[in-house]
ZABABA-404404 format. One line per 3 residues: for each residue x, y, z of C-alpha. Coordinates in steps of 0.2 Angstrom, whole numbers, padded with zeros to 4 digits. Example, Ala and Ser with C-alpha at 12.3 -4.5 7.8 and 13.67 -1.06 7.14 Angstrom:
% residues 2
0062 -0022 0039 | 0068 -0005 0036 $
This chain:
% residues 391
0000 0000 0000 | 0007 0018 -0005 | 0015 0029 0009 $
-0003 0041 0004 | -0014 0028 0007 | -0009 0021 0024 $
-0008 0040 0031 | -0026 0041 0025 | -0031 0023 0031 $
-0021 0031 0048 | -0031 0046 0046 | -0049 0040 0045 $
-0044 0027 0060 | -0042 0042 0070 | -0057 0051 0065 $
-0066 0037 0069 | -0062 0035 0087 | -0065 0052 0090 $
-0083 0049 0089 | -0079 0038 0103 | -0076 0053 0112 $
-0089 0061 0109 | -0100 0049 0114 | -0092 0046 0131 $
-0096 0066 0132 | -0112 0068 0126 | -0121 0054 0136 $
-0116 0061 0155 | -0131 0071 0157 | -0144 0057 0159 $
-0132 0046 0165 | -0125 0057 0182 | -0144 0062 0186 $
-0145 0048 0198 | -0129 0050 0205 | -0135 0067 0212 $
-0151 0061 0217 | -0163 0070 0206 | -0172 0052 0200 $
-0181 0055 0219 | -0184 0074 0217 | -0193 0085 0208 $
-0183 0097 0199 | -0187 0094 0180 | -0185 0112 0175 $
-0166 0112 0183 | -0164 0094 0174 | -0170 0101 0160 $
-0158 0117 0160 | -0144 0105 0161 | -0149 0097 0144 $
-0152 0115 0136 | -0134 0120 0140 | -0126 0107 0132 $
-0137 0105 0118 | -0133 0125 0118 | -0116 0121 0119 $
-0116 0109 0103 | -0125 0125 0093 | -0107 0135 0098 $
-0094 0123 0095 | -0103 0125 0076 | -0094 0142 0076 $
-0081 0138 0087 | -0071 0122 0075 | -0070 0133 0059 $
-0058 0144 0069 | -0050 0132 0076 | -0047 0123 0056 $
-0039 0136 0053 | -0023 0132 0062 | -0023 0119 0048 $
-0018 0104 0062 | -0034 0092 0063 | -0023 0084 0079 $
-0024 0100 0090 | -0044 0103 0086 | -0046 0085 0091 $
-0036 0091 0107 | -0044 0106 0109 | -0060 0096 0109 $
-0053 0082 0124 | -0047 0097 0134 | -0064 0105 0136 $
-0071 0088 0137 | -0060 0085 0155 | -0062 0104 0161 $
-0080 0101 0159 | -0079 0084 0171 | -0069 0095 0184 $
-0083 0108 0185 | -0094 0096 0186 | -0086 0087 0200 $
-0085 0102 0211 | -0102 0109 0206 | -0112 0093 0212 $
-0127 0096 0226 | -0125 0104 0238 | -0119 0118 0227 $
-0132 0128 0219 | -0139 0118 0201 | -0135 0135 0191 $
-0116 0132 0193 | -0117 0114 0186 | -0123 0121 0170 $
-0105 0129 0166 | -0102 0110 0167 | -0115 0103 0154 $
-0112 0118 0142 | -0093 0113 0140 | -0098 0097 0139 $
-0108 0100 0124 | -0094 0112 0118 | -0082 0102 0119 $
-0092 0086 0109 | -0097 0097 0097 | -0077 0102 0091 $
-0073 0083 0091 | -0087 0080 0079 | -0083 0095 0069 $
-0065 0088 0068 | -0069 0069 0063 | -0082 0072 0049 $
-0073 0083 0040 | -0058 0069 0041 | -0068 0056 0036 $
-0071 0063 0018 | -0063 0049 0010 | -0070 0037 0017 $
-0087 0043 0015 | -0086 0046 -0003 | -0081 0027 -0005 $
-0094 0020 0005 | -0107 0034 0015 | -0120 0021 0026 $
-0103 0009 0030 | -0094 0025 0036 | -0107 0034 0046 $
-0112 0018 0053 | -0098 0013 0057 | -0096 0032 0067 $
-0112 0026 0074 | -0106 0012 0081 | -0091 0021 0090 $
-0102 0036 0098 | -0114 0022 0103 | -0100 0013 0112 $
-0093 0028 0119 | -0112 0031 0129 | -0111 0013 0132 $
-0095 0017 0140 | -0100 0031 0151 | -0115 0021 0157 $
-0105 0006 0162 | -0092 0017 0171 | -0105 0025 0183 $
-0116 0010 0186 | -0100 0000 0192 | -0094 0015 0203 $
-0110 0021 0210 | -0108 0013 0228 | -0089 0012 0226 $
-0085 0030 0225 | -0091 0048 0228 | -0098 0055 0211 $
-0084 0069 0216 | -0073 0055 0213 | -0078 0047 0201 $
-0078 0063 0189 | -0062 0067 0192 | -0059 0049 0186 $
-0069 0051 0172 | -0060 0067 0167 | -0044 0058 0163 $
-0051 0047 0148 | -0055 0065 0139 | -0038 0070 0146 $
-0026 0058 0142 | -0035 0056 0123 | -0030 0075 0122 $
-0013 0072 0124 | -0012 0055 0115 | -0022 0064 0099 $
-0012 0078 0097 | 0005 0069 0096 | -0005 0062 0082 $
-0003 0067 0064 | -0017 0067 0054 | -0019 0073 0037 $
-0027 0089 0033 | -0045 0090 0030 | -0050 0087 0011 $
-0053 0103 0002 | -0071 0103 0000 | -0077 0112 -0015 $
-0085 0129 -0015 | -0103 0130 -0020 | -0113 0147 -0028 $
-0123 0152 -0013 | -0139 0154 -0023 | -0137 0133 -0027 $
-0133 0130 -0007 | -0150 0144 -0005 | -0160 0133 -0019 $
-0155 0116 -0010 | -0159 0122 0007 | -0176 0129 0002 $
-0182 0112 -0008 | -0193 0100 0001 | -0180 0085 0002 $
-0168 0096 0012 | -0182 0103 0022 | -0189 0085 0026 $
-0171 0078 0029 | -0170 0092 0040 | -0187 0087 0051 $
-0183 0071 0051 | -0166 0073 0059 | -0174 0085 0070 $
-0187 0072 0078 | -0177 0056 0077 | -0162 0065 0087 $
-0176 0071 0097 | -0182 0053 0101 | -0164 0044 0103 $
-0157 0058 0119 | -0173 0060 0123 | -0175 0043 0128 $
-0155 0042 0134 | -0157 0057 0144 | -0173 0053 0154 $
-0172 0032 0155 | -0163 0030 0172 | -0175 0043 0181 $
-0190 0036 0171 | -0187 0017 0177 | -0183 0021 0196 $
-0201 0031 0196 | -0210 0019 0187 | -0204 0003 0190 $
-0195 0005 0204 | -0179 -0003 0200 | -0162 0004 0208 $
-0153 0018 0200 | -0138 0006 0200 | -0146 -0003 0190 $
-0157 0011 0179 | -0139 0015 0171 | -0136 -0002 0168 $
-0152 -0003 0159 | -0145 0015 0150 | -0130 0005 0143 $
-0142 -0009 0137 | -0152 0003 0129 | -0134 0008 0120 $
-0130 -0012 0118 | -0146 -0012 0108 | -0140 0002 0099 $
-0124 -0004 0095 | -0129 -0019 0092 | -0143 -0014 0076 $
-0133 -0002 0068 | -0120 -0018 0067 | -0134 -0031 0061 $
-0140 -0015 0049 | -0124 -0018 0040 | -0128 -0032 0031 $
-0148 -0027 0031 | -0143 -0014 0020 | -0138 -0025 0004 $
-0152 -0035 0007 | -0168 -0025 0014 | -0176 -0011 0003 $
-0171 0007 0013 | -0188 0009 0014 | -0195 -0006 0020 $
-0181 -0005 0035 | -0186 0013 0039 | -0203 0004 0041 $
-0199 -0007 0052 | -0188 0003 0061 | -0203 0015 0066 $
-0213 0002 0072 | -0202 -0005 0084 | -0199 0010 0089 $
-0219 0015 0092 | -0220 -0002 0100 | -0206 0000 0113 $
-0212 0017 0118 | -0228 0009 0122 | -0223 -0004 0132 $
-0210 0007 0143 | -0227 0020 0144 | -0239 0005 0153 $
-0227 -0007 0162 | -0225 -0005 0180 | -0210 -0021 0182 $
-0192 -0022 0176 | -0197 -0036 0162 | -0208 -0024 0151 $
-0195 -0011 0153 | -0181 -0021 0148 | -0192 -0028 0131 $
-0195 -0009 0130 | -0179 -0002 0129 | -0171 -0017 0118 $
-0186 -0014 0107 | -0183 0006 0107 | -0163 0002 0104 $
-0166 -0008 0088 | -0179 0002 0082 | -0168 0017 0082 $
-0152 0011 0076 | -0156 0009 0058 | -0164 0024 0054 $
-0148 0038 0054 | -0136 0029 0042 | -0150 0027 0030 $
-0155 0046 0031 | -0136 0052 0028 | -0136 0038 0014 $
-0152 0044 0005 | -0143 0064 0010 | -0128 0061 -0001 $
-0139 0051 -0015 | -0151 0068 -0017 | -0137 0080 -0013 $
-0120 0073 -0021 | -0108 0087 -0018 | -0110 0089 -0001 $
-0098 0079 0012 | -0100 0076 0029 | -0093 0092 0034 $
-0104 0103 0025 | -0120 0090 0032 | -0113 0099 0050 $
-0116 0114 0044 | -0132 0109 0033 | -0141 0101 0048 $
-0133 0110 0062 | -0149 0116 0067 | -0159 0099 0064 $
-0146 0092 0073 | -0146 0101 0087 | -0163 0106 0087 $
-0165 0089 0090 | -0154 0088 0109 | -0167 0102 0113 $
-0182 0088 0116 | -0175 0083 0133 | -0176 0101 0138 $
-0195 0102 0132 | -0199 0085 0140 | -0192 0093 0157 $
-0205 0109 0153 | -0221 0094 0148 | -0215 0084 0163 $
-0217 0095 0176 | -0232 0099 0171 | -0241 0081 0168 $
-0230 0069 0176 | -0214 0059 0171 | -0225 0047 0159 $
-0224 0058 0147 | -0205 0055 0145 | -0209 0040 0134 $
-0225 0048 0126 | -0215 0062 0118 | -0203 0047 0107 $
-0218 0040 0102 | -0226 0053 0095 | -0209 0058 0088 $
-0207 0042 0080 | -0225 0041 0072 | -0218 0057 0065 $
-0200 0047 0057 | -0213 0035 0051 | -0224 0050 0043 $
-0208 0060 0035 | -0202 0044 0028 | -0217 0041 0017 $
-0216 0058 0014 | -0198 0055 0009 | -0202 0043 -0002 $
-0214 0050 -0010 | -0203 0066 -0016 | -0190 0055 -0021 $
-0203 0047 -0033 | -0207 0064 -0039 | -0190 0069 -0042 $
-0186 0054 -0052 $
């Protein structure tokens, strides 16, 4: 293999296991909340400002990468991004109850800041590979940020009677940390140059109903997947009464399941019309959401979230798949600036659920995925039929 390729195959490695990263980042907030005791008190509108500031922190790091490209060293942004990620679990560690809930929000907002540069950084250094082969690559991302929650999940449900959650964040602190160090001795090729467009074909794509539904349908099922990863532990220790050691176990099962689909999606997506998996996909979704909604025992919540996990797994490599097949000239770093606001959009579900919760009840923690996925279901046929159209 030529010296060019391997440093690209080294390069795309790299980029990869960022989104590693990131995931261990951006799953903390619903998995610290029982750690801090707020699955046996009230306080959804603080919970809920703790999921506005990092999804708030995501919408910065947007403006805050480019800037940091420009230094031209793809390694230091990636370091950049672990830096923030281990300051972020140091304020958090010192910020935890007794002390006033407005100070921990410094915490989450970094957290989201600092998830949102590593992202930045690993999409556009996946170019390549995503021109060769778009679902494989972002599913493949998938599969790294799923096992980066995964990772966070298992972490705190194995030290929740072993250690002081001060304790356990410093700890925590040093995965980000020590990846900073380790990345930015890395060298990693330079982002592909991505090729200009005319702003009145970037204003006519933007403007025509496939990016508008694309848009909507990132919005809602980013909306359903955090909603569901950032509520689950409180949600199964008031309904079904289950300890919140093991609420973040269920959590990283919910990642398993994740996992777990966008792997057995892989082949699916050779054999399986895209359509009929988005179906399907929906479904499980609806019906996992129902069963979590009426059960009162740890059996129909575990059928509930594996359910949930597999119905949700599918349905964003598929998305990105059918983005590059309408809109071929875009890469995945103009997708983040595309969809930024889908995207993040979406991360500002948990915060609305905090608003409908304290109003009507923790139940409706697991009504709002289900209407959001009814929604998937609905945009997909409406996908499908605009693509028909278009052809």
């Amino acid at each position: 293999m030529p010296a060019a390729s391997r440093f690209e195959a080294h390069t795309t490695r790299v980029a990869l296991s960022v989104f590693f990263l990131s995931g261990f980042l951006m799953s903390v907030p619903g998995a610290i909340l029982p750690a801090w005791g707020y699955h046996i008190r009230d306080e959804f509108l603080a919970v809920g400002a703790f999921f506005l500031a990092t999804a708030f922190g995501l919408m910065i790091s947007v403006l805050v990468a480019p800037t940091l490209r420009r230094f031209q060293r793809p390694s230091l942004v990636i370091a950049v991004g672990g830096g923030i990620g281990a300051a972020a679990f140091l304020v958090l560690a010192f910020t935890g109850p007794p002390v006033a809930w407005m100070w921990r929000v410094a915490g989450f907002f970094l957290l989201g800041l600092g998830a949102g540069v590593l992202n930045s950084a690993a999409f556009q250094s996946i170019v390549s590979a995503y021109e060769r082969d778009p679902a494989s690559t972002v599913n493949m991302a998938g599969i790294l940020f799923g096992s980066g929650n995964l990772a966070i999940a298992l972490f705190l449900s194995s030290t929740f009677y072993v250690y002081d959650v001060r304790s356990t964040l410093i700890l925590a602190a040093l995965a980000p940390g020590f990846a900073a160090v380790l990345y930015h001795r890395h060298q990693v090729a330079a982002p592909a140059a991505l090729p200009d467009q005319p702003l009145r074909q970037v204003w006519r794509d933007v403007r025509s109903p496939a990016a508008v539904l694309f848009s909507l349908l990132l919005f809602f099922q980013f909306g359903n997947e955090w909603t569901v990863a950032s509520w689950l532990p409180i949600f199964l220790v008031r309904r079904t009464g289950v300890s919140p050691e093991d609420s973040l176990f269920m959590l990283a099962a919910y990642w398993l399941a994740l996992i777990v689909g966008r792997v057995a999606a892989q082949p699916l997506l050779r054999m399986v019309g895209h359509g009929k998996l988005l179906f399907w996909s929906a479904g499980a979704a609806v019906a996992g959401c129902v069963l979590l909604i009426s059960t009162n025992n740890a059996f129909g919540a575990w059928s509930g979230l594996l359910l949930l996990g597999v119905g949700f797994a599918p349905i964003y490599p598929l998305v990105v798949e059918w983005i590059g097949g309408r809109f071929p000239a875009y890469h995945p770093g103009v997708f983040n600036g595309l969809f930024s606001i889908a995207v993040s959009g979406g991360l500002l579900w948990p915060f609305l659920v905090s608003l409908a919760a304290s109003q009507w009840g923790i139940w409706v923690v697991m009504a709002m995925p289900m209407i959001g996925s009814i929604i998937v279901f609905l945009l997909t046929v409406a996908l499908w039929l605009e693509s028909r159209l278009h052809a």
